[in-house]
Each structure stands twice: as structure tokens, then as C-alpha cells.
One Martini backbone bead per residue (centre of mass of N, CA, C, O) as a GRO file, in nm:
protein
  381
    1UNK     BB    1   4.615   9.422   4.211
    2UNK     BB    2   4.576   9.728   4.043
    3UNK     BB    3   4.618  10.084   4.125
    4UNK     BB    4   4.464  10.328   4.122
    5UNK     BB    5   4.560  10.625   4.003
    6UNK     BB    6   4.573  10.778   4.273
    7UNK     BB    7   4.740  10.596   4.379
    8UNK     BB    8   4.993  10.637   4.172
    9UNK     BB    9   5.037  10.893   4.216
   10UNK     BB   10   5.097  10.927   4.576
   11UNK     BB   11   5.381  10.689   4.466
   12UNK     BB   12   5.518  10.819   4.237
   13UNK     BB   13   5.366  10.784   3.987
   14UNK     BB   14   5.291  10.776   3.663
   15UNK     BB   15   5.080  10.939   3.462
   16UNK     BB   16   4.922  10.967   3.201
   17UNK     BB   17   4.873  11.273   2.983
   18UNK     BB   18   4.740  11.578   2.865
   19UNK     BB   19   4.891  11.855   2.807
   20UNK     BB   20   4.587  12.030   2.854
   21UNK     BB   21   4.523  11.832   3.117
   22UNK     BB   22   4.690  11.849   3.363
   23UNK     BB   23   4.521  12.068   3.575
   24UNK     BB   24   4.247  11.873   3.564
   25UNK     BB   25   4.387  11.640   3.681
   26UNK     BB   26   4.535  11.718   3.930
   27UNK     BB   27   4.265  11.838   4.069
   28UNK     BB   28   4.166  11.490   4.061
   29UNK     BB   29   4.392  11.351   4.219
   30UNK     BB   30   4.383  11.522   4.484
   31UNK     BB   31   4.131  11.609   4.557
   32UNK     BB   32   3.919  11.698   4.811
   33UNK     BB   33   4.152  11.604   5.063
   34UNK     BB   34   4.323  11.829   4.979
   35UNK     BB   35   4.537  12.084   5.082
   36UNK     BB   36   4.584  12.391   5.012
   37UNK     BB   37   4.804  12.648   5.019
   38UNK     BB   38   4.611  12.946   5.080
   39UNK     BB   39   4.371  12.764   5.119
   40UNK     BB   40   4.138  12.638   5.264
   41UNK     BB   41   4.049  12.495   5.504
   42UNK     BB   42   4.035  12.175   5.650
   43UNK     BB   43   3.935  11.939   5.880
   44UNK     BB   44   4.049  11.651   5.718
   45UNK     BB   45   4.366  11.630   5.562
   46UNK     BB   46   4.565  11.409   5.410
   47UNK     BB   47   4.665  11.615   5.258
   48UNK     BB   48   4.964  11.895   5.184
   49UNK     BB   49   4.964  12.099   4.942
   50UNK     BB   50   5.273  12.244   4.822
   51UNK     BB   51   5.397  12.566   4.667
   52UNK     BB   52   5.675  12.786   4.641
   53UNK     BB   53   5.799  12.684   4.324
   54UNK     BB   54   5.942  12.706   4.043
   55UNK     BB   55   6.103  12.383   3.915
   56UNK     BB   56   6.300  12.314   3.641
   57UNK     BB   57   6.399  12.071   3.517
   58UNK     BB   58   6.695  11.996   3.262
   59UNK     BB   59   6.744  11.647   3.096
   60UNK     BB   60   6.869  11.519   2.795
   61UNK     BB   61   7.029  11.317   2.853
   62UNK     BB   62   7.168  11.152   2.980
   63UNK     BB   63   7.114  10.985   3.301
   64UNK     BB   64   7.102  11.166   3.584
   65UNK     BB   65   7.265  11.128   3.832
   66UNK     BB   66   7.039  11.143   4.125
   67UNK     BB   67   6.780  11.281   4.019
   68UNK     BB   68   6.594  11.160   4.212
   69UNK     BB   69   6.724  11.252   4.516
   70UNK     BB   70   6.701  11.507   4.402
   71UNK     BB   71   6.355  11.533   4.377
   72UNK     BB   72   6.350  11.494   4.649
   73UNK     BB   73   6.479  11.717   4.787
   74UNK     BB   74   6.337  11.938   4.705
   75UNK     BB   75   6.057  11.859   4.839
   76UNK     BB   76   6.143  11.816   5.141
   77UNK     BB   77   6.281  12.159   5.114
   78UNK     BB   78   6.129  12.237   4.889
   79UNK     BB   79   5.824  12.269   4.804
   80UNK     BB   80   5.703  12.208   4.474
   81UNK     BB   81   5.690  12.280   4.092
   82UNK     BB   82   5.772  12.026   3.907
   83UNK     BB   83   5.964  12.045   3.575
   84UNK     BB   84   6.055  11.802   3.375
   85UNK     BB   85   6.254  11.718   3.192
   86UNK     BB   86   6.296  11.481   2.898
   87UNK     BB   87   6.395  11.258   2.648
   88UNK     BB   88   6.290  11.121   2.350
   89UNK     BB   89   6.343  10.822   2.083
   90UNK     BB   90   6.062  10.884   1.971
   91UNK     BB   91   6.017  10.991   1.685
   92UNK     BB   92   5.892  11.310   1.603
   93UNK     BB   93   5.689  11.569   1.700
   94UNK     BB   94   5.680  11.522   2.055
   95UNK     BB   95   5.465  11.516   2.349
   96UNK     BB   96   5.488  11.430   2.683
   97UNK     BB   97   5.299  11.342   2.958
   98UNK     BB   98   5.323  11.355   3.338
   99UNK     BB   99   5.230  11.255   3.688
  100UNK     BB  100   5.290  11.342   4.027
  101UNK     BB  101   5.401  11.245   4.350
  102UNK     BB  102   5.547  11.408   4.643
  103UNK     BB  103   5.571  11.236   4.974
  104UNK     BB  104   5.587  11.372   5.331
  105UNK     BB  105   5.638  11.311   5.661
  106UNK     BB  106   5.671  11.549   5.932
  107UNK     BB  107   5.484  11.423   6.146
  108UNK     BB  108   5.300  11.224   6.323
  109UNK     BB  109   4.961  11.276   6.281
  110UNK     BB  110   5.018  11.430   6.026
  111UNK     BB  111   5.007  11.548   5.725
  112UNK     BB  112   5.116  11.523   5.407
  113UNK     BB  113   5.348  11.652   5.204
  114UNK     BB  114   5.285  11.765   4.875
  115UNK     BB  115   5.407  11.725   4.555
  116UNK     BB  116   5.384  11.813   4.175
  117UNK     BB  117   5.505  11.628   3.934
  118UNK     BB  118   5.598  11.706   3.594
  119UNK     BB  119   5.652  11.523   3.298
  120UNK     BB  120   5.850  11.592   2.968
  121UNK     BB  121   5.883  11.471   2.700
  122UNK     BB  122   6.064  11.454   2.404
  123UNK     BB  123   6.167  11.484   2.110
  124UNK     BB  124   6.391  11.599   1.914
  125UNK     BB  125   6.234  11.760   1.738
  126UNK     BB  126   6.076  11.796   1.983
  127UNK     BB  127   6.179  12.102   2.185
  128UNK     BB  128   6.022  12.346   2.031
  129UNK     BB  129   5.777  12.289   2.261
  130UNK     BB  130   5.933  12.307   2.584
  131UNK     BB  131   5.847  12.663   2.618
  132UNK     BB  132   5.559  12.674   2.642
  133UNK     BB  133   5.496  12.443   2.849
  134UNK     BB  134   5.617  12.578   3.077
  135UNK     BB  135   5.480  12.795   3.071
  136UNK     BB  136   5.195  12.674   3.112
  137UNK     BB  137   5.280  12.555   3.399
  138UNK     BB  138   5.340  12.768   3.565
  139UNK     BB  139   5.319  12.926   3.879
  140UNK     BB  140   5.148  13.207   3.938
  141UNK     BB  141   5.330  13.414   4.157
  142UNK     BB  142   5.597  13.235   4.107
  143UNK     BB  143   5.922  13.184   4.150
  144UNK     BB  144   6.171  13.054   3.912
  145UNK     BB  145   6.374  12.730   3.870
  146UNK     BB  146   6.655  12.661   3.681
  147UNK     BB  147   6.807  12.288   3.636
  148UNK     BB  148   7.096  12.221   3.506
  149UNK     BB  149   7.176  11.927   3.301
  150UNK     BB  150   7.480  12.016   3.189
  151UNK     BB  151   7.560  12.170   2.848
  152UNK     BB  152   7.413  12.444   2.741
  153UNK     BB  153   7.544  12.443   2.422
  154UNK     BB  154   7.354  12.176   2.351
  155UNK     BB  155   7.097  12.373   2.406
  156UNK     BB  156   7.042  12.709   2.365
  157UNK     BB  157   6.810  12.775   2.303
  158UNK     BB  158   6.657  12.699   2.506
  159UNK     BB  159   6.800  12.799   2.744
  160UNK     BB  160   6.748  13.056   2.670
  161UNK     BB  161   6.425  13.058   2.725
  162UNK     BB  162   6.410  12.896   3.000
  163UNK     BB  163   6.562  13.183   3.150
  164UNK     BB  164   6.397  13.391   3.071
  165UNK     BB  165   6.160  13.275   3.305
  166UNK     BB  166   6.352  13.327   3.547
  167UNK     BB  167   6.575  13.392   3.852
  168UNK     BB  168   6.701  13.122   3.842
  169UNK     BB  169   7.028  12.933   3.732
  170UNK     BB  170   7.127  12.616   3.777
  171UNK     BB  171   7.461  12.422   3.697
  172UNK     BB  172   7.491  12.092   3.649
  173UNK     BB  173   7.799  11.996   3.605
  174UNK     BB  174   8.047  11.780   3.586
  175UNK     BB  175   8.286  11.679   3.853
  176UNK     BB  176   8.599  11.729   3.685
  177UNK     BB  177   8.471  11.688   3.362
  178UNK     BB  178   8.350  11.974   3.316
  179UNK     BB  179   8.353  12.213   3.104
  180UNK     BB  180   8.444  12.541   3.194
  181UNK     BB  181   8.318  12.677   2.915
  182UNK     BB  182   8.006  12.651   2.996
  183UNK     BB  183   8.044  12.825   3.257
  184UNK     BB  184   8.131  13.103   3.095
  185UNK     BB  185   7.877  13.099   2.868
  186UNK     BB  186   7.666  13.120   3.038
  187UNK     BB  187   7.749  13.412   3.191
  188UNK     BB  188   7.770  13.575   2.891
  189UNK     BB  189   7.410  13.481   2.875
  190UNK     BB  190   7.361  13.633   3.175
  191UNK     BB  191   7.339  13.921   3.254
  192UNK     BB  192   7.177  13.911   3.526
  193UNK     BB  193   7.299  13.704   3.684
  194UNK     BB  194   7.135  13.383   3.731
  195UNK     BB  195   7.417  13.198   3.743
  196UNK     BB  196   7.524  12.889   3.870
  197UNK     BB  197   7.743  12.664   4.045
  198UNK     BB  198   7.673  12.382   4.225
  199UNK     BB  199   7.960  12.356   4.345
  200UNK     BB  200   7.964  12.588   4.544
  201UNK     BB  201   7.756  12.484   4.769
  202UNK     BB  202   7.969  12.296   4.856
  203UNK     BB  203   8.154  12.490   5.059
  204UNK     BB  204   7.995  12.587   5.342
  205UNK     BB  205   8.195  12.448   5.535
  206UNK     BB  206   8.466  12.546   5.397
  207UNK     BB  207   8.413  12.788   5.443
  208UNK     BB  208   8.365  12.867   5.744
  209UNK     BB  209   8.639  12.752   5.862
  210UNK     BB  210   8.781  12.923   5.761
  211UNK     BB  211   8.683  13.215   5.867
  212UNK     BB  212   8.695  13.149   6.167
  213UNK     BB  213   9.009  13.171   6.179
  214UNK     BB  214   8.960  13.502   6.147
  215UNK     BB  215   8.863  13.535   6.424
  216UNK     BB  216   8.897  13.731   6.727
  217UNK     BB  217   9.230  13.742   6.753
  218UNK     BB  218   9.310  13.668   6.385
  219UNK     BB  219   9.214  13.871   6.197
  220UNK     BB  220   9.536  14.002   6.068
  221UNK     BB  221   9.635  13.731   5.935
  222UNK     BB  222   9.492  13.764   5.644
  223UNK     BB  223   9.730  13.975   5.503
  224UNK     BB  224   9.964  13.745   5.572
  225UNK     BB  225   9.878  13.564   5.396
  226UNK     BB  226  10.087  13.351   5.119
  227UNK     BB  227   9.958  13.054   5.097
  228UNK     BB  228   9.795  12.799   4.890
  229UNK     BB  229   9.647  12.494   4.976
  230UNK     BB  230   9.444  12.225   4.788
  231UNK     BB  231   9.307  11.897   4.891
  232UNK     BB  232   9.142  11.651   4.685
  233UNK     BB  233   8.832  11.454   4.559
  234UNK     BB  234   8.801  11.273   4.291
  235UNK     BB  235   8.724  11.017   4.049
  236UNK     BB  236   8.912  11.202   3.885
  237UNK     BB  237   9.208  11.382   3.681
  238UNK     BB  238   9.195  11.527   3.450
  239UNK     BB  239   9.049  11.793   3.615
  240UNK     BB  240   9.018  12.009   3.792
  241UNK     BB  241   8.844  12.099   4.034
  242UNK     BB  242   8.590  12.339   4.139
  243UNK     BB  243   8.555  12.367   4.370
  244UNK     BB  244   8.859  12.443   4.461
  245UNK     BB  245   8.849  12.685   4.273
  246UNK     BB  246   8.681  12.812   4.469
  247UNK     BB  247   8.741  12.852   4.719
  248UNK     BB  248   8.993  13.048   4.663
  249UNK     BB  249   8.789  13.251   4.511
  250UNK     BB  250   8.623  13.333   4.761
  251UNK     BB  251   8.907  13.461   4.910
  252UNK     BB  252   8.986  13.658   4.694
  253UNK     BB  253   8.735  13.835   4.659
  254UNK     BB  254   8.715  13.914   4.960
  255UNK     BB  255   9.036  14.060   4.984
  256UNK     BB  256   9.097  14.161   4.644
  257UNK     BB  257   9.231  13.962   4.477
  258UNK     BB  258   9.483  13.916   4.191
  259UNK     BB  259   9.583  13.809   3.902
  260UNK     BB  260   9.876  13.653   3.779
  261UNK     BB  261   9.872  13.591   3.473
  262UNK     BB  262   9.898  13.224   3.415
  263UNK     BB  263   9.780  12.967   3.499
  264UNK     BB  264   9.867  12.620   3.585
  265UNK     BB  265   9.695  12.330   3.429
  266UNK     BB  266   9.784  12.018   3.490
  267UNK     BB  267   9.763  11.724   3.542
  268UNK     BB  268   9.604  11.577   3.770
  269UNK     BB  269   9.441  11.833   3.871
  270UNK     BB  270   9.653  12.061   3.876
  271UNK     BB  271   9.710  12.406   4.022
  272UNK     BB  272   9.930  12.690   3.973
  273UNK     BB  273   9.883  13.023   4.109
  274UNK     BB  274   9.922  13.375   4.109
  275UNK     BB  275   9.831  13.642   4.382
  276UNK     BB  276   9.763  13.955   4.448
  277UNK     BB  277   9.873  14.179   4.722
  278UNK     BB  278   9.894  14.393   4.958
  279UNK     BB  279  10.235  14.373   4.958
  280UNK     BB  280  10.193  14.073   4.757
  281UNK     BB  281  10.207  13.739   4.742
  282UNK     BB  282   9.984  13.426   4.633
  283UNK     BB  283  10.012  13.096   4.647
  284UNK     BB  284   9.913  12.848   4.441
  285UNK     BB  285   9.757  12.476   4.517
  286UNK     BB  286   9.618  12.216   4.355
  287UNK     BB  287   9.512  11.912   4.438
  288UNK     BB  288   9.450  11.560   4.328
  289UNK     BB  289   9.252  11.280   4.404
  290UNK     BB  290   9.152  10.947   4.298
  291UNK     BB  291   8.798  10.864   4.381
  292UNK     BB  292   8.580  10.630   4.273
  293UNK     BB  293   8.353  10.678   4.516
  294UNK     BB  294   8.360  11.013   4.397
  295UNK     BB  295   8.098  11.171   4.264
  296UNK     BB  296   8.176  11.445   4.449
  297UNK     BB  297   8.384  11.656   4.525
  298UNK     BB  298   8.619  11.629   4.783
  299UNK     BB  299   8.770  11.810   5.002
  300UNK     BB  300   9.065  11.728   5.241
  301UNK     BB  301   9.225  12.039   5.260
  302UNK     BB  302   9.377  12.338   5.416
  303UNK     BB  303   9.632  12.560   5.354
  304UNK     BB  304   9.820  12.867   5.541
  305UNK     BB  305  10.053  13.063   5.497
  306UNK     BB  306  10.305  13.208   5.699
  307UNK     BB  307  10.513  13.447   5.742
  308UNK     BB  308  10.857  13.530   5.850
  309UNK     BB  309  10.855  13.820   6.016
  310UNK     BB  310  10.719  14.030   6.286
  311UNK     BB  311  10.582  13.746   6.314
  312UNK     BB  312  10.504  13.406   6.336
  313UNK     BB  313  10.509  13.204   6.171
  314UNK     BB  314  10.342  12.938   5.955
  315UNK     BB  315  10.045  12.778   5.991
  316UNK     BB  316   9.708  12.649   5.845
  317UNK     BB  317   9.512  12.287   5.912
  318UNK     BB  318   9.207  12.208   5.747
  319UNK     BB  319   9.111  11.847   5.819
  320UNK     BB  320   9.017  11.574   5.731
  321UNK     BB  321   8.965  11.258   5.903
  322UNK     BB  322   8.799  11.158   5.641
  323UNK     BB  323   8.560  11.039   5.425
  324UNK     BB  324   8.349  10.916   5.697
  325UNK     BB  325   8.355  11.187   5.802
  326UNK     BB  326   8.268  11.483   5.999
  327UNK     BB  327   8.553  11.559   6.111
  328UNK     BB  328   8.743  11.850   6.153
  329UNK     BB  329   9.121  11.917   6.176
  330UNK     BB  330   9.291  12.183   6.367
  331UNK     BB  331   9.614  12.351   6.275
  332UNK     BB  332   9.875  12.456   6.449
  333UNK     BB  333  10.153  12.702   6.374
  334UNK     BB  334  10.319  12.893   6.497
  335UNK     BB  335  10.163  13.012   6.756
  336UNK     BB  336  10.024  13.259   7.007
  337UNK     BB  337   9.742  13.194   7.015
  338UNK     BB  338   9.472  13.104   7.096
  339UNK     BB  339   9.323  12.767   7.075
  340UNK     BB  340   9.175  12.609   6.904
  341UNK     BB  341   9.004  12.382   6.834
  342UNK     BB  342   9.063  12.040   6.704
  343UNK     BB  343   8.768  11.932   6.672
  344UNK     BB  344   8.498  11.951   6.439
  345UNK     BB  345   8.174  11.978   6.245
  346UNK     BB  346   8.148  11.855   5.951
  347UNK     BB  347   7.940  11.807   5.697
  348UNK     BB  348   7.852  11.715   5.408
  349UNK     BB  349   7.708  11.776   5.122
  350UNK     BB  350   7.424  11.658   5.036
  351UNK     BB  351   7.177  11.668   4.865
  352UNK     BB  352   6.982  11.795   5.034
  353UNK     BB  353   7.170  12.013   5.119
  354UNK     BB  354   7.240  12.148   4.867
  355UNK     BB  355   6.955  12.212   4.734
  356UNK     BB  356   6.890  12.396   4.943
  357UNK     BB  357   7.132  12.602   4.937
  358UNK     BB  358   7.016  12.695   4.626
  359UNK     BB  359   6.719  12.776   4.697
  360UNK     BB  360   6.784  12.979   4.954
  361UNK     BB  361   6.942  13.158   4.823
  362UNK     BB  362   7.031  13.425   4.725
  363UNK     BB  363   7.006  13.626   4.443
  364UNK     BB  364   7.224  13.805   4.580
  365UNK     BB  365   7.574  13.699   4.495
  366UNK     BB  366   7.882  13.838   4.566
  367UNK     BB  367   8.076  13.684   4.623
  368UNK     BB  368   8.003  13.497   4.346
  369UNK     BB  369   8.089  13.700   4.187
  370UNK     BB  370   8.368  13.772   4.261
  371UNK     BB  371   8.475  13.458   4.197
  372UNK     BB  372   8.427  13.413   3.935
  373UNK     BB  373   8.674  13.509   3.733
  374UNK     BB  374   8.866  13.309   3.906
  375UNK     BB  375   8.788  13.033   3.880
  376UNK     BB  376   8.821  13.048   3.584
  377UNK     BB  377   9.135  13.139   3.573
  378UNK     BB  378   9.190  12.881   3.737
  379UNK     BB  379   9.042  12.679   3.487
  380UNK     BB  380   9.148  12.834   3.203
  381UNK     BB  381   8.899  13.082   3.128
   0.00000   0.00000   0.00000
């Protein structure tokens, strides 16, 4: 026995809708029974239905890997209105929409919290189509953040239009397949300042574990870094992570360094490059391992080393204990200094914390302004 449309809504199913008809279908399907955020309160309600801001995710090539993960995970940490772009092979200029809900129980006893998806397929043909179609869906009064999966060159007009009503636009491209010329495009058509790259944000662990290491009493220690290392697992090794790149490009831009020449960027992964910083010089050496289950790269050590001056010299190495391990070991060589921990709990950022970390940061990210131009120059942009 087939599941009447509402039980379809409320199971992730989509209901096919006319464009026109969207926000009387969604009032419709949602029901009585569901209490709006913001709106009165309901006696007994089944579910409540949260906005929190316009998410537009814009995925229009081939299926975007993790795509469904990622809208589970947008929805049960930052509840909004999803609308999705994907593209449709069926011929002429037409525009198909439908919509569902996702939803997530947040504690035994209370009412169900969910968001509501609105999916638009395209033709190629219709796809300036959906910059009018999304102005007519995002709910007034809340800030929009526009969620790009690929090269924004590929249909830059959209991009372009889709960005004007934006306040934050995230940039995801596939690390480290992903050529960082997309990124250097986006941020010269973005004077607002308003694209990031979603693989800076999987790095917040590692800041963490670097900053830490020069709280006092090893303040001191920051300029006398001489040499960073850090090793890498990318899926491919065709091109440098990015990830590992911002890395440096965060340490660099915080310290005041400035890039000396141009970087070498070989193959397998490889990029060794030259920082100015006051009184010398800090060599930089990114190695990548390939690792054909890693979707995402993931760095695997960061070593920070020490010059023998008139202190003693040595390093620190900041190293994950495995793939598979949340475990992160440090190591320190010939310091005088009390010591650290040996082992941290440091898990990596899953679709779930990557996706908060993206949507939850200021819109003003001076570290990332600060970092954008070496991360480029160190991958050859």
C-alpha cells in the first residue's frame, strides 16, 4: 500500500510541485499539526519546522560525492531552507521543482525538529531559469548562504548571479584534484570577500594542536621556527592538498610571513617553498601519501623545527597515531621546557562538524583573508 504525499514529505521523499505552487504545497504539507520557530505556539505539536537561514546548495555536474550526508548534516546542525540546484538531461528550457522535509529527533518525548528541501532540476537550456527561481524561494529576513560543489567557471554567470544574493559563499571543490585556479577566480569576482574554501575548515583541529603548542611559557618559540614539514594522505597525489596548504598559509599569514620567490610545486604531492619572517628565513616541504579510502585529505603530522642558536634547538612533531584513531601524539626534541601532553584527542571533522564549522563562522575571517594569498602562491596560483 503506497504512503499518502504527506507521509512521503515528512519520510525525505520529494513530491513532485509546480514552481508557482511551492510555499502553498509546503504550508500544506506541513500541516496543522507542525509549529512554526518564531510563530505561535501550538498545544500539542507533531513536529517543529526551523529556519534558520537560506542554504542554496548548487551541484549541477556529475553527482556530487556525500551530497545526501551533506544535507542530513546541514539540517540536524543548522536547521534552514534548503534549495538545491541539480541539473536535468531531459531536453528544452524547463524547470521541474519538488520538495520534502528532513528530520531529526533531538530527544525522546520532544516533537521531531525539520527543515524543508525544495530540489530544482534544470535543463541545460533552463538553468537561467533558477537565479529568479531561488530569489523567489529564500525566506525574507534571513541571511543566505549559497554552497558551491565544482569549478564556479563552469556556469560562471549563475555563479555570478546566484553570489549576489548571498552573504557567505562556500567553494567545494575536490582536494586535491580541485585546480586551485577555480579558487583564485572565485575570490577576484568576489570583492566582498565572501567565498571560502571548504577545506580550510577541516583544519580547526589542527590550529588548535599548533596554537597550543606556544601558549605559555613557549610563546617565545614562534619566531624562532625555522622549517615546517607536514605530511599528508590525499586519495591521489596528482596535486598538493589544499588542505595542507592552508595549513601553512594560516601559520604564515598569522606570524606576518611573506613568500620569498616561487614555490616548487612537483609532482606526487610535493611543494617545498621559502618564507621571510623578521631576522631569517623558514622553509616550507608539504610531502602527500596516496590513500585510495581517503575522500577527504587528511594531514598526518606537522613537524616545526628549531634553529641550534643561543637556545636549544630541536622541534615539535604533532602527529596522528593512525587513519583510524583520534589519538594525536606530541613530541618534542631537545627542549627544556615543561612538557606537553603525549596524546590528545583530536577527532577529524566529518560532513557533520565540517558543515557547522562552515555555516556557524563569522562572515568576517581575517585569519582566512590573511592566508588566501599564500595558500594560492603556495599552490602555484
Amino acid at each position: 500500500m503506497s504512503s499518502s504525499p504527506t507521509e512521503a514529505f515528512y519520510e525525505g521523499r520529494g513530491i513532485p510541485v509546480e514552481l508557482a505552487q511551492v510555499e502553498d504545497t509546503l504550508d500544506r504539507l506541513w500541516g496543522p499539526a507542525a509549529e512554526k520557530a518564531g510563530g505561535p505556539e501550538l498545544d500539542d505539536p507533531a513536529v517543529t519546522r526551523v529556519v534558520l537561514a537560506n542554504v542554496v546548495i548548487a551541484s549541477l555536474g556529475p553527482d556530487h560525492p556525500g551530497l545526501d550526508a551533506t544535507i542530513g548534516a546541514i539540517t540536524e546542525r543548522y536547521p534552514s531552507r534548503l534549495i538545491v540546484l541539480r541539473s536535468s538531461g531531459d531536453p528544452g528550457r524547463h524547470l521541474d521543482a519538488e520538495v520534502s522535509a528532513q528530520c531529526h529527533l533531538p530527544s525522546p518525548g520532544r516533537p521531531q525538529v525539520c527543515s524543508e528541501v525544495i530540489i530544482l532540476r534544470a535543463s541545460p537550456e533552463g538553468r537561467d531559469l533558477l537565479p529568479g527561481a531561488v530569489r523567489s524561494l529564500r525566506e525574507s529576513d534571513l541571511h543566505s548562504v549559497l554552497w558551491w560543489c565544482g569549478d564556479p567557471r563552469e556556469a560562471s554567470n549563475l555563479f555570478d548571479e546566484l553570489s549576489e544574493g548571498s552573504t557567505r559563499v562556500l567553494l567545494d571543490l575536490p582536494d586535491p584534484s580541485g585546480d586551485p585556479a577555480a579558487l583564485a577566480w572565485a575570490n577576484e569576482v568576489d570583492p566582498a570577500h565572501r567565498v571560502r574554501d571548504l577545506a580550510w575548515f577541516g583544519l580547526t583541529p589542527w590550529r588548535e594542536r599548533v596554537a597550543d603548542l606556544f601558549d605559555p611559557p613557549a610563546t617565545g618559540e614562534l619566531g624562532r621556527v625555522a622549517s615546517i614539514r607536514i605530511r599528508a594522505q590525499a586519495e591521489s597525489t596528482g596535486r598538493p592538498p589544499r588542505a595542507a596548504a592552508w595549513l601553512v598559509a594560516w601559520l604564515a599569514g598569522q606570524l606576518g610571513w611573506e613568500p620569498v620567490g616561487s614555490p616548487r610545486v612537483g609532482g606526487a604531492g610535493r611543494i617545498e617553498a621559502t618564507l621571510r619572517k623578521p631576522g631569517g628565513e623558514v622553509s616550507v616541504r608539504i610531502e602527500s601519501e596516496a590513500s585510495p579510502d581517503c575522500r577527504r585529505p587528511r594531514i598526518v603530522s606537522v613537524e616545526l623545527g628549531l634553529p641550534c642558536d643561543s637556545r636549544p634547538g630541536g622541534g615539535v612533531r604533532v602527529e596522528r597515531s593512525g587513519s583510524e584513531t583520534c589519538e594525536v601524539h606530541i613530541a618534542l626534541a631537545d627542549r627544556t621546557e615543561p612538557a606537553f601532553p603525549r596524546f590528545v584527542v583530536a577527532p577529524e571533522y566529518d560532513a557533520t562538524k565540517l558543515v557547522a564549522a562552515a555555516l556557524l563562522t563569522d562572515r568576517n575571517d581575517p585569519p582566512y583573508r590573511r592566508a588566501l594569498p599564500i595558500a594560492l602562491w603556495l599552490l602555484g596560483r
